[in-house]
C-alpha positions as CSV (number, residue, x, y, z in Angstrom):
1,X,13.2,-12.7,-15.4
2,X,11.0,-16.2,-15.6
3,X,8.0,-16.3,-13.7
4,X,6.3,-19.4,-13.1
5,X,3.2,-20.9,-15.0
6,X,-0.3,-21.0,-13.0
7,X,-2.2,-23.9,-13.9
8,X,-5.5,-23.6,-15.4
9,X,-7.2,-25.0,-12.5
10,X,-5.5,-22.5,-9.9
11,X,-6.2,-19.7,-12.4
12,X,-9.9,-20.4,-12.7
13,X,-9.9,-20.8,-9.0
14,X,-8.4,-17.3,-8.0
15,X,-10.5,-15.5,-10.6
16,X,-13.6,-16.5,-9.5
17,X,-12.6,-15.6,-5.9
18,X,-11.2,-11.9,-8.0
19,X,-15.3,-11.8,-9.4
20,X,-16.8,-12.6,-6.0
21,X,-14.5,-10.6,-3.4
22,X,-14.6,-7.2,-6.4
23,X,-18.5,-7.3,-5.9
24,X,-17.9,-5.4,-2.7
25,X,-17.6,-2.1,-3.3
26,X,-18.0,1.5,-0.9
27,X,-21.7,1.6,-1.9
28,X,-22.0,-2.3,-1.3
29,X,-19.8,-3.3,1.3
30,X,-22.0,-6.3,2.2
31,X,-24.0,-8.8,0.4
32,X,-25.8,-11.6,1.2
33,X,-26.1,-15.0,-0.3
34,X,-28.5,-14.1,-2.8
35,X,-27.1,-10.7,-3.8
36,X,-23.5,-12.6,-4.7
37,X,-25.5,-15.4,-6.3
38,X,-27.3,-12.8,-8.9
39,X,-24.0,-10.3,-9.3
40,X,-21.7,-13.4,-10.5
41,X,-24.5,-14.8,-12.6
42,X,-24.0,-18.6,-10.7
43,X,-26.1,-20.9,-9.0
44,X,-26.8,-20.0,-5.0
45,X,-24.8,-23.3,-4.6
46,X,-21.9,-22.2,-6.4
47,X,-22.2,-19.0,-4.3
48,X,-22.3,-20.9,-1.3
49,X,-18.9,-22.7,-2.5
50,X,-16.8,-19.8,-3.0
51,X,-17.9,-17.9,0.1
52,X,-17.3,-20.8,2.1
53,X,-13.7,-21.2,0.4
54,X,-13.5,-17.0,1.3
55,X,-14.6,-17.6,4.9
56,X,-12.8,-20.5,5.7
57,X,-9.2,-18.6,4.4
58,X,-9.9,-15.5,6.4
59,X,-10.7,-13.4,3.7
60,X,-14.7,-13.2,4.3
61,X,-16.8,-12.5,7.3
62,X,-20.5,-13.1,8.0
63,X,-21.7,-11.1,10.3
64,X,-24.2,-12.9,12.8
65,X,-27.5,-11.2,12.9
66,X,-27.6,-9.7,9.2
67,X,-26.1,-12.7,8.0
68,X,-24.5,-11.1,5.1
69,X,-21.0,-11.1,3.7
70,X,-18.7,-8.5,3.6
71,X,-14.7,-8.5,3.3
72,X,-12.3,-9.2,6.2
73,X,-10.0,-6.6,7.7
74,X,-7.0,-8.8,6.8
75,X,-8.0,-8.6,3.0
76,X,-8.6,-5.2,3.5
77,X,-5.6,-4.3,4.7
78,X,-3.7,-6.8,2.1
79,X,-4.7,-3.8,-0.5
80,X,-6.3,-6.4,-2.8
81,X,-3.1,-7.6,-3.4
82,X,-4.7,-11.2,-3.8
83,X,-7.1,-10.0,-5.7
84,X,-5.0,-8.5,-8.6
85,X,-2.3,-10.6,-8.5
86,X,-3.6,-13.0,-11.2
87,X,-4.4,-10.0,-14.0
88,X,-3.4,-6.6,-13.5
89,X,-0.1,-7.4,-11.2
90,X,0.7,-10.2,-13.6
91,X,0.4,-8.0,-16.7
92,X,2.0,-5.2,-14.8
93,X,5.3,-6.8,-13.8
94,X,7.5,-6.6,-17.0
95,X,6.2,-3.2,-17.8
96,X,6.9,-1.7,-14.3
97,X,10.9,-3.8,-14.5
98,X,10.8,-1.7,-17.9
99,X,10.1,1.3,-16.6
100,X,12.4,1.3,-13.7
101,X,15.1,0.1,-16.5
102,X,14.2,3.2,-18.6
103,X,13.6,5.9,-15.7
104,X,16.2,4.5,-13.0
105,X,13.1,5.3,-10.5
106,X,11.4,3.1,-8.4
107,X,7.7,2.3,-10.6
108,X,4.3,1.2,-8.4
109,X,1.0,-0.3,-9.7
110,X,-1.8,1.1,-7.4
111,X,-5.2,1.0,-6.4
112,X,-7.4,3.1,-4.2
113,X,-9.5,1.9,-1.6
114,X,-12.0,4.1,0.3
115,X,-9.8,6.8,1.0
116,X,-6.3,5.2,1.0
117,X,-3.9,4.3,-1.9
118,X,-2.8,0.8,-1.7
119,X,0.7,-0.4,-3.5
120,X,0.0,-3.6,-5.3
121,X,3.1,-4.3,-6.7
122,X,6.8,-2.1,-6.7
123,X,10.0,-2.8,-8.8
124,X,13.1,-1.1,-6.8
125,X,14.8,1.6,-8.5
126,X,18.4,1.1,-9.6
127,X,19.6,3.3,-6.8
128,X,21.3,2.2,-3.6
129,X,18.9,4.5,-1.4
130,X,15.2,2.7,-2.2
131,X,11.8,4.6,-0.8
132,X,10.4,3.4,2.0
133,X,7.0,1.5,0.0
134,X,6.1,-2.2,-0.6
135,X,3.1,-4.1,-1.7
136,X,0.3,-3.9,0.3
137,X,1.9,-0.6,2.1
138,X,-0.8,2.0,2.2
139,X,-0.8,6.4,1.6
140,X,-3.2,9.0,1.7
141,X,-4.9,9.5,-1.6
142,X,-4.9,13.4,-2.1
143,X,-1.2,13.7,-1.9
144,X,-0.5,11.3,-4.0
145,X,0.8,11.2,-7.6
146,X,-1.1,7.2,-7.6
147,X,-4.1,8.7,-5.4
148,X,-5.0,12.0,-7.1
149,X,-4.5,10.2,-11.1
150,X,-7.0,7.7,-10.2
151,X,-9.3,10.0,-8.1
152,X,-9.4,12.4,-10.9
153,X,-11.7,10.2,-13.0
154,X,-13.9,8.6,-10.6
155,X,-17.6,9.8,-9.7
156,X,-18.2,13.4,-8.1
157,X,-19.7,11.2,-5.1
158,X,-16.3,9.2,-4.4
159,X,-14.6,12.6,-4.9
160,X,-16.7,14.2,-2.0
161,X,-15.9,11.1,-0.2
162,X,-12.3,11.7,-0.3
163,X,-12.5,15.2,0.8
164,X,-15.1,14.9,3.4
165,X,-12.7,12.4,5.2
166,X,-10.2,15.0,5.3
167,X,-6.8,16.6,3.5
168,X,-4.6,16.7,6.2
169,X,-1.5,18.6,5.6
170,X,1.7,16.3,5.3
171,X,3.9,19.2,4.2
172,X,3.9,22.6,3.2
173,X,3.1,21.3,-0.6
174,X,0.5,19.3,0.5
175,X,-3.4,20.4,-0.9
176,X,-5.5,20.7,2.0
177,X,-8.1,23.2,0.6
178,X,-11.3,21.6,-1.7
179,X,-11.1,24.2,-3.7
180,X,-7.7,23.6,-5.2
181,X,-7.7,20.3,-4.5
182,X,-10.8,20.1,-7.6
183,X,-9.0,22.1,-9.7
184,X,-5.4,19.8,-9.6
185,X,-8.2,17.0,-10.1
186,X,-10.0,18.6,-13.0
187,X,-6.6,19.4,-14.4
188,X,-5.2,15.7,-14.3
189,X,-8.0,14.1,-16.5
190,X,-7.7,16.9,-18.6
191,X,-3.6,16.4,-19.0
192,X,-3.8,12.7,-18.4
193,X,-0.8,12.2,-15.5
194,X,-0.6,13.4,-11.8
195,X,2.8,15.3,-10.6
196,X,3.2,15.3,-6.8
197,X,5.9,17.3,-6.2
198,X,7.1,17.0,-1.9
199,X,3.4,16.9,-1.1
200,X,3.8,13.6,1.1
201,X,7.3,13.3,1.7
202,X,10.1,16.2,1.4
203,X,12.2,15.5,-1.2
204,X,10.4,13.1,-2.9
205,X,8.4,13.9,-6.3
206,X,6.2,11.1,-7.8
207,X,5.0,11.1,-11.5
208,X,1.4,8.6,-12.3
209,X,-0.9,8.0,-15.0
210,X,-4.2,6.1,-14.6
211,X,-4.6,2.5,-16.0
212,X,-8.2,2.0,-17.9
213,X,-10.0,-1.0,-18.0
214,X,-13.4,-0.9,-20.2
215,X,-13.3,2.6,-20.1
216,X,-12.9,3.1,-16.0
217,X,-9.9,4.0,-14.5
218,X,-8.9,1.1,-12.0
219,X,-5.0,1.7,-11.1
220,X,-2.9,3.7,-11.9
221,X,1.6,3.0,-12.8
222,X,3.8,5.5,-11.2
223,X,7.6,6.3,-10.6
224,X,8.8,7.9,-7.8
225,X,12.3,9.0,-6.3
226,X,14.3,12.4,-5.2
227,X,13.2,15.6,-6.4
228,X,16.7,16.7,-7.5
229,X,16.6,13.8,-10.3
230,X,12.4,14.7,-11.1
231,X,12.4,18.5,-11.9
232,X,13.7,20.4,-14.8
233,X,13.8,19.3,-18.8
234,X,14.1,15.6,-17.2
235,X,10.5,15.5,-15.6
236,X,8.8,15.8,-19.4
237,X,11.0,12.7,-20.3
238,X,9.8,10.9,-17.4
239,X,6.1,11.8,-17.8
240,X,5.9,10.5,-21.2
241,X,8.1,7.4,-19.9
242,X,4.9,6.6,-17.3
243,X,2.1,7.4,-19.5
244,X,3.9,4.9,-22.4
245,X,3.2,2.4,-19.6
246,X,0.1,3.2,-18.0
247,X,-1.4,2.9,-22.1
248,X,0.5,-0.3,-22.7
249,X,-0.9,-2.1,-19.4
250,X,-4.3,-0.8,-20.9
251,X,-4.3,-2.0,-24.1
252,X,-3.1,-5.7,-22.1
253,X,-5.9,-5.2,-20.1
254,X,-8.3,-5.1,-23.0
255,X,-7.0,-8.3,-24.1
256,X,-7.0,-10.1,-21.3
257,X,-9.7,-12.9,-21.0
């Protein structure tokens, strides 16, 4: 499959808009002028242009008496879905058609945001029954294949985060106890891929390893489908399947500029 060319112009355009909007973060969530002017490494002007250009689509809001900056609910709830589609989607694409080709399971590229995981991109498995996810669509993160990979290798502090807001029970496999739910973290870095076996949805089992970018974990690539294809001598082939991807969209991450 062809996709179209992005002209420089648009390119340089969104990525700039990528720098400014990623500033925000759950220890930042608003800025002001200044701050965004110092963190991009521009001119307050040039600041000024792209959060104008950010207000004026929606994707920005200035709240009136602090007058400082923070994301819109819209882009929020888009999952970043503008904000990868330029790199990590882009890169993404062929390897997830790959690995739905290889697998026969629908394959995700994900992110998390405060404590959801957010579906930036999905290829369609080459079944006639397809799961009930799309771009943008958002889960829990601690039943998650996607939620727990990435969790497993971020701060102690965003970890707490997680828990503090709560492990609801989804089914009877779901983790709903801190005390296991650290140890299937602690044993994801150490094993490098998340198995979620019927812990959101009975019936389904989800396989994800986490996607690096200068030594962070920033997404992770999963497959997903019924849990009568996804156990047995099958599920090791799959797991290496998913972490042959997760390392490739590294490595094109590396040598992105």
């Amino acid at each position: 499959m062809r996709y179209p060319a992005i002209s420089k112009e648009s390119f340089s355009s969104m990525r700039n808009a990528l720098r400014l909007l990623n500033l925000f973060t759950i220890e930042e969530p608003e800025l002001t002028l200044s701050d965004i002017a110092e963190k991009l490494q521009v001119a307050p002007s040039t600041a000024h242009r792209l959060i104008h250009t950010l207000l004026y689509s929606g994707m920005l809001v200035k709240e009136p008496l602090t007058k400082m900056y923070r994301p819109s609910s819209s882009i929020l709830s888009m999952g970043n879905t503008f904000l990868s589609k330029y790199n990590l989607c882009q890169i993404s694409i062929p390897i997830l058609e790959e690995l739905t080709q290889k697998t026969g399971e629908t394959a995700h590229v994900s992110i998390i945001r405060e404590s959801k995981v957010i579906y930036l991109y999905k290829v369609d498995s080459q079944h006639p029954v397809h799961l009930l996810s799309h771009a943008g669509k958002q889960n829990p993160i601690h039943c998650t294949s996607t939620g727990q990979v990435i969790l497993a290798y971020q701060r102690d502090e965003i970890i707490q985060q997680v828990i503090d807001a709560g492990l609801p029970s989804y089914t009877s496999e779901t983790i709903v106890s801190e005390v296991k739910f650290r140890e299937r973290l602690s044993i994801i870095q150490k094993q490098g891929y998340a198995v979620s076996q019927e812990e959101l949805h009975l019936g389904v089992t989800s396989i994800a390893a986490p996607i690096f970018y200068k030594g962070q974990v920033i997404a992770s690539v999963s497959i997903a489908g019924p849990t009568v294809r996804m156990k047995g001598p099958k599920l090791e082939t799959l797991i290496k399947s998913v972490k042959l991807a997760s390392t490739t969209i590294s490595k094109k991450m590396m040598i992105e500029k």
